[in-house]
C-alpha positions as CSV (number, residue, x, y, z in Angstrom):
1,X,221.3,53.3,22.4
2,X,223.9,52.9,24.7
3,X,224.8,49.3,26.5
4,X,223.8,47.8,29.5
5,X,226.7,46.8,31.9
6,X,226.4,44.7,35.3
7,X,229.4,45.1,37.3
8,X,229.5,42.3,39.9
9,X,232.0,42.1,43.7
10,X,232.9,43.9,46.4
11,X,233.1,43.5,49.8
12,X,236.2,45.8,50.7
13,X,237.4,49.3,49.2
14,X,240.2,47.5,47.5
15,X,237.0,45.9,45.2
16,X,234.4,48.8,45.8
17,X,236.8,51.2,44.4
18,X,237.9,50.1,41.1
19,X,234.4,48.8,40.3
20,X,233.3,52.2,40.1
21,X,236.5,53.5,38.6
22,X,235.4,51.2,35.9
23,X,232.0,52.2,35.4
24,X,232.9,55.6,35.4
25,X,235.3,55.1,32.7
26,X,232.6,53.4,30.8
27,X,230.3,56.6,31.5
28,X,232.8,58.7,30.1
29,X,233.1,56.5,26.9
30,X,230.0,56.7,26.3
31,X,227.2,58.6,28.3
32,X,224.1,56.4,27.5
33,X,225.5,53.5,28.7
34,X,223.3,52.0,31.9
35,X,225.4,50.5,34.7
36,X,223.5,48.7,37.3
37,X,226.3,46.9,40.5
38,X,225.3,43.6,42.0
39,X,227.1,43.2,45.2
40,X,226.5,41.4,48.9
41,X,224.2,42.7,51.0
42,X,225.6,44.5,54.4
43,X,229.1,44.8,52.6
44,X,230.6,48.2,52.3
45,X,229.4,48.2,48.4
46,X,225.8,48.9,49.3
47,X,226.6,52.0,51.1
48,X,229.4,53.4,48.4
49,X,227.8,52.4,45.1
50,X,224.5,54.8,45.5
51,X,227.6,57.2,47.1
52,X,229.0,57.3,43.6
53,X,225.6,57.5,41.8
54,X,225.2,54.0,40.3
55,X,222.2,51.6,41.1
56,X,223.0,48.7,43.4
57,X,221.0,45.2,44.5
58,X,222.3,43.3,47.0
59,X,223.0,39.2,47.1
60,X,222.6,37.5,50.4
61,X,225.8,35.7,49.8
62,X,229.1,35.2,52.2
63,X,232.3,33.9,51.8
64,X,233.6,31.0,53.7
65,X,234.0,31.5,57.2
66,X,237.2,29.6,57.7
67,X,236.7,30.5,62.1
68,X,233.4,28.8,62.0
69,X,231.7,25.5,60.4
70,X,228.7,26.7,61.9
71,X,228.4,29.8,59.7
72,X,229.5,27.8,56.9
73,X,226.4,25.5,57.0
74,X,224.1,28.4,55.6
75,X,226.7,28.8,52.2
76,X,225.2,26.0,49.9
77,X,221.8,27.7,50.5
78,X,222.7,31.1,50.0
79,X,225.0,30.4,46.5
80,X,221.7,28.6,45.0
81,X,219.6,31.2,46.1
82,X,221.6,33.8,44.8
83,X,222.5,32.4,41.6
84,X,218.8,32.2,41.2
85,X,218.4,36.1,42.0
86,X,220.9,36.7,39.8
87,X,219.2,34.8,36.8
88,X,216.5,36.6,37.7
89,X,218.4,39.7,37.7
90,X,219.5,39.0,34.1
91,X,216.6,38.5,33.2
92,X,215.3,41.3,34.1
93,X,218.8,44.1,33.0
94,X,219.0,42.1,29.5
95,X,223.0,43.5,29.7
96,X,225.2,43.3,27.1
97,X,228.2,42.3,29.3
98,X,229.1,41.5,33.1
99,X,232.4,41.8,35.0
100,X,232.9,40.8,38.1
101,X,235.6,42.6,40.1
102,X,236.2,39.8,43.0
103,X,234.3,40.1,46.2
104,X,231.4,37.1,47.2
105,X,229.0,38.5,44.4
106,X,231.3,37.9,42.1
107,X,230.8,34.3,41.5
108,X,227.3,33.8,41.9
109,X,226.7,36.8,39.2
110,X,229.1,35.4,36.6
111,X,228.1,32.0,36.8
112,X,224.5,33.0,36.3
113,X,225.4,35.8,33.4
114,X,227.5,32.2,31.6
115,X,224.6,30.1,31.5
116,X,222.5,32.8,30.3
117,X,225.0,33.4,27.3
118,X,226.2,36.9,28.5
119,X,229.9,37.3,27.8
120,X,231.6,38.0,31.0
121,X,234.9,40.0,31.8
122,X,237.1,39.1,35.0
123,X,239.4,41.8,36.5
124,X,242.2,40.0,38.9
125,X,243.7,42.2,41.3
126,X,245.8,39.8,42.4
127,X,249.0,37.9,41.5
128,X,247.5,34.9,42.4
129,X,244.1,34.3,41.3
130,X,241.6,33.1,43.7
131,X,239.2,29.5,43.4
132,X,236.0,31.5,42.1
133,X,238.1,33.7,39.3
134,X,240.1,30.4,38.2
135,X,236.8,28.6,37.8
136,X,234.9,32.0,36.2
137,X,238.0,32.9,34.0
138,X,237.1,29.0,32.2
139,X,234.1,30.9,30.1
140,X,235.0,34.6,30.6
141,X,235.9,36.3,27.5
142,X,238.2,38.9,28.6
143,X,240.6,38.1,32.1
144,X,242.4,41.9,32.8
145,X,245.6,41.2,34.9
146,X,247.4,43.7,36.9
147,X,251.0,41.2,37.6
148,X,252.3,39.1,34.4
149,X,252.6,35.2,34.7
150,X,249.4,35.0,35.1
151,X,248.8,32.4,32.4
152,X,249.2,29.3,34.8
153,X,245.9,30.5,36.1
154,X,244.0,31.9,33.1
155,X,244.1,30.8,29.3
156,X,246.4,32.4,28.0
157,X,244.7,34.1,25.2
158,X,242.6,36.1,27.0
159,X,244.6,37.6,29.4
160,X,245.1,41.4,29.1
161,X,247.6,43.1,31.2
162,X,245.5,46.3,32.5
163,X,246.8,46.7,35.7
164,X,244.5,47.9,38.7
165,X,242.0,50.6,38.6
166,X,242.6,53.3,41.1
167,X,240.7,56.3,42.2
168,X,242.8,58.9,40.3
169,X,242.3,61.5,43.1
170,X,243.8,59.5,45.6
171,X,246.9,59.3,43.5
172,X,247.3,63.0,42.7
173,X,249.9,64.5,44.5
174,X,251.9,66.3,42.6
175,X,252.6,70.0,44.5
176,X,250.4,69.1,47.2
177,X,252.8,68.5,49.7
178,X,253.2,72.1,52.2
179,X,248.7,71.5,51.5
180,X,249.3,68.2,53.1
181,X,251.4,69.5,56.2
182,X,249.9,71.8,56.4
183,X,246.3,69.6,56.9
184,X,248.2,67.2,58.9
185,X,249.7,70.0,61.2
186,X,252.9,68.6,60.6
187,X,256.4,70.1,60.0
188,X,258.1,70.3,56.8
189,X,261.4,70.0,58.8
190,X,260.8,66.3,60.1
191,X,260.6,63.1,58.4
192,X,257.1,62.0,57.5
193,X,255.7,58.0,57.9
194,X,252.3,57.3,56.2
195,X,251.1,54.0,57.8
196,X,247.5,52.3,56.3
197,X,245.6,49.1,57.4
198,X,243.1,50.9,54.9
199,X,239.5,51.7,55.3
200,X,238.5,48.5,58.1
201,X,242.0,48.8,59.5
202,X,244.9,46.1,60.1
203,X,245.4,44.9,63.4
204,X,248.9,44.0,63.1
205,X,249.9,47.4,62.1
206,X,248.2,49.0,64.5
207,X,249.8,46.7,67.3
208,X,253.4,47.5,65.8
209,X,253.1,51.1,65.6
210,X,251.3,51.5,69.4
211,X,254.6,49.2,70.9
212,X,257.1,51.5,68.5
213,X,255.9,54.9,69.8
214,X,258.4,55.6,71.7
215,X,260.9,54.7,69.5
216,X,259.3,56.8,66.9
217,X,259.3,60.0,68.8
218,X,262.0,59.5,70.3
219,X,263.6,59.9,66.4
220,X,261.4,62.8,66.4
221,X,259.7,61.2,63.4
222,X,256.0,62.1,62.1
223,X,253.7,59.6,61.2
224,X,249.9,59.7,59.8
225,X,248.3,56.8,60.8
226,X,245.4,55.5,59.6
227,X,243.9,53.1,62.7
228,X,241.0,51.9,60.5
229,X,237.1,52.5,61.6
230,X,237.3,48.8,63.3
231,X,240.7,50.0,65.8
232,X,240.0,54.1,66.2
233,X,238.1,54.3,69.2
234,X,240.2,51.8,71.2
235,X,243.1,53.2,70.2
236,X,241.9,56.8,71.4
237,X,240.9,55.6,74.5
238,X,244.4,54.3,75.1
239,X,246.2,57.6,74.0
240,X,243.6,60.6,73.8
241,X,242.9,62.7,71.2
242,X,246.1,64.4,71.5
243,X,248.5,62.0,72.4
244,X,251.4,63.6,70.6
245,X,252.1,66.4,67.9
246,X,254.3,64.2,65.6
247,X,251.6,61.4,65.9
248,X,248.2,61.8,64.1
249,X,245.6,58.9,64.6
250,X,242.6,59.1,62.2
251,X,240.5,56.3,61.7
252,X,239.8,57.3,58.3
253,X,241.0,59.2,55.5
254,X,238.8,61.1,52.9
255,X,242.0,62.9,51.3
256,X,244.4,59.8,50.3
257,X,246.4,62.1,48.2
258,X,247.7,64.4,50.8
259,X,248.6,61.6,53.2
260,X,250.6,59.9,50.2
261,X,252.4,63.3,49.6
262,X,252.8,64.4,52.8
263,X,254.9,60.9,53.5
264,X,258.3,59.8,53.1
265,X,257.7,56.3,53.4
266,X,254.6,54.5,53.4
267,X,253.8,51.3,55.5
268,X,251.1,49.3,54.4
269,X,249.1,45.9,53.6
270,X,249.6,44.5,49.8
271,X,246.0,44.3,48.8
272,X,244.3,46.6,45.9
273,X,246.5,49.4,47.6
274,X,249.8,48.2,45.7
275,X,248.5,49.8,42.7
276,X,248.2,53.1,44.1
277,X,251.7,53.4,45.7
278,X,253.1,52.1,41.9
279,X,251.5,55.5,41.0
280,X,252.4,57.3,43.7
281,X,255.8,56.5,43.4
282,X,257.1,56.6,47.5
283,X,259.6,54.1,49.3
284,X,257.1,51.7,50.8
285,X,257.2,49.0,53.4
286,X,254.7,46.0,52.8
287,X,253.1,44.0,55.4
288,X,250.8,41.4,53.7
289,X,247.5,40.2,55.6
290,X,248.1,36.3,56.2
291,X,244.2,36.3,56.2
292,X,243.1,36.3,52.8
293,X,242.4,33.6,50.1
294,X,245.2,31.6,49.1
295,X,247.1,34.1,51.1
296,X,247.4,36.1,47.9
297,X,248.8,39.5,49.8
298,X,252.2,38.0,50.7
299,X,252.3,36.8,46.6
300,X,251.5,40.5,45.3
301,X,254.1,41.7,47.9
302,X,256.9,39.4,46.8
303,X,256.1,40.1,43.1
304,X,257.4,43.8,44.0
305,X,260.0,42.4,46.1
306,X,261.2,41.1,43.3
307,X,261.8,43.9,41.4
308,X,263.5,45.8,44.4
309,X,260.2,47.6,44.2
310,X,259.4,47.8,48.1
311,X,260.5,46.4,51.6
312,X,258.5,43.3,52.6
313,X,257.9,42.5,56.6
314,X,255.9,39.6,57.4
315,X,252.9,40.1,59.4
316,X,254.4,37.7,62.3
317,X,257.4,39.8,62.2
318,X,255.8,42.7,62.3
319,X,254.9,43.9,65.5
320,X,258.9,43.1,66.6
321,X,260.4,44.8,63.5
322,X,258.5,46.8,61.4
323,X,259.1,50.2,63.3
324,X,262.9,48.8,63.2
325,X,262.6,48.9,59.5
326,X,260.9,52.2,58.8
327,X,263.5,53.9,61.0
328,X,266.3,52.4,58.8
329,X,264.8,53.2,55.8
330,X,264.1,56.7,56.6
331,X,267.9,57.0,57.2
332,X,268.8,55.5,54.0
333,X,268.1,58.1,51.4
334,X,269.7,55.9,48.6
335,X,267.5,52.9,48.8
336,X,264.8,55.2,49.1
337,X,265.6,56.3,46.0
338,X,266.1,52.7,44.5
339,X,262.6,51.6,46.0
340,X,260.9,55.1,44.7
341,X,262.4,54.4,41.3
342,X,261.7,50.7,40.9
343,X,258.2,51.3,42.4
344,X,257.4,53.7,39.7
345,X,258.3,51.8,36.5
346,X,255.5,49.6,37.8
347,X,252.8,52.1,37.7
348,X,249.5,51.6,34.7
349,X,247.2,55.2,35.5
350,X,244.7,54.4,33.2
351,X,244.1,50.9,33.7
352,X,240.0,51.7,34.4
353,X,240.1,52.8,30.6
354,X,241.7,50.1,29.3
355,X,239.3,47.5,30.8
356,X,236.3,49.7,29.8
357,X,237.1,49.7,26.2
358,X,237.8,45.8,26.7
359,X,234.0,45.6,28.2
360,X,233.0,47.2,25.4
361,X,234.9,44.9,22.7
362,X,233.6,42.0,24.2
363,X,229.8,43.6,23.8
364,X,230.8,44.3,20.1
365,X,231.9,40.7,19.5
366,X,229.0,39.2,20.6
């Protein structure tokens, strides 16, 4: 009989994603095993799990609204109630082993699988951990690390480095790229910019890239920009459909890979995505998202930055330089080179793998 594994988080693709990377993996380990996700309701989890094939119930949980008390008022109520669904949950699945992947359900379906004596596997995306994975990582048996020094957050002795779980068809490119021009309606003649707030969209990249259009075609420089769901429609109505033929808008993207090799450079935030471009290898520019917990983008950004691993641009900066900055870089072929080598040494394409057999080992030792 095959094992029963709850896989907990959400709330954004750069959770959704590798949650089901991971059960998949865990599928292809071993076919009996039963996978149910717990996630928050009206996050994009509930719509993407039952996408994939897996079955999903939904928290009524929220993070802290840091733009409103008022919101914030409801949060002791909803964590008690939804640690009490989740015991109930528990009860109910009898699993073998939970990991949470971040996202609000995270915490209060951790917490609930501890008390009930289920060993519990954390998977930390970030190079700095958040409150609810430093206080969950106290009794979870397995922490799976994508960025090394991540012992002043975790003990020590139960930190694996994994890296992040990415959707593997995102990430292959390889001879794809006339397909990708070819989709794009792009030449293979002119250099090519990928630019991604990801799924919801980024705001400041958006604002940068509408104020550097000019400057951009007037290079004669083609970028694929991904506006986001949130930003699409405004932006359309500003530009039309056809604005210009270097310039495609799409508010979102179902094939990843042939935007990634159809680019040059990439511009993008420094969430989950950072995995991805490891694998994928480009020159890329990062823009980290100032709001996120414990502002944890610009740390993932400057832990590449390090390593000469990609250009960093901070989000204030952004809408005054960052077209600035691609343009350089696009004229620099040797620190394209230097970023696209550096980038790759950083790459882990298995990591879904290596945290399901670690899932599994904790089941065994229990």
């Amino acid at each position: 009989m095959g094992k029963r594994i709850i896989i907990s988080g959400g709330g954004t693709g750069g959770h959704v994603f590798p949650a089901i990377a991971i059960a998949n993996a865990l599928k292809k380990l071993d076919p009996t095993t039963e996978i149910l996700f717990v996630g928050a309701n009206g996050r994009m989890e509930m719509e993407k799990v039952p996408a994939a094939g897996y079955k999903i119930i939904g928290l009524d949980i929220q993070g802290i609204q840091r733009s409103s008390i008022l919101k914030n008022l409801m949060f002791p109520v909803k964590l008690i109630k939804s640690v009490i669904k989740s015991m109930s949950i528990i009860k109910d699945f009898k699993p073998d082993a939970a990991v949470g992947v971040g996202g609000y359900a995270s915490g209060p379906l951790l917490y609930a699988a501890s008390l009930k004596g289920v060993p519990t596997l954390i998977q930390e995306q970030n190079s700095y951990a958040g409150v609810t994975n430093k206080w969950l990582g106290k009794k979870a048996k397995k922490i799976c690390v994508a960025f090394d020094g991540m012992e002043k957050f975790f003990p020590a002795d139960r930190i694996v480095k994994t890296g992040n779980p990415i959707r593997r068809e995102s990430v292959n490119i390889e001879g794809k790229r006339l397909q990708a021009l070819e989709l794009f309606k792009l030449s293979a003649d002119k250099p090519t910019i990928f630019v991604t707030g990801a799924s919801l969209g980024a705001r400041t990249l958006n604002n940068a890239i509408m104020g550097g259009l000019d400057k951009l075609i007037a290079a004669d420089v083609q970028v694929i920009w991904q506006t986001g769901k949130l930003y699409y429609q405004g932006i359309i109505d500003k530009l039309g459909e056809d604005y210009h033929p270097n310039i495609r808008i799409m508010g979102f993207l179902e094939r990843m890979d042939l935007a990634y090799a159809a680019a040059d450079i990439i511009i993008s935030r420094a969430g989950g995505t950072i995995s991805e471009l490891c694998v994928v290898g480009k020159p890329a520019i990062l823009v980290p998202s100032p709001n996120v917990a414990e502002d944890h983008q610009t740390k993932n950004a400057l832990a590449l930055i390090e390593k000469n691993a990609a250009i960093f641009v901070a989000d204030r900066d952004a809408e005054e330089k960052l077209v600035d900055k691609a343009l350089e870089l696009l004229k620099d072929k040797d620190k394209q080179k230097t970023l696209s080598e550096n980038i790759s040494k950083l790459a882990i394409l298995n990591a879904d793998e290596i945290i399901a057999k670690e899932v599994i080992q904790i089941t065994n030792n229990n």
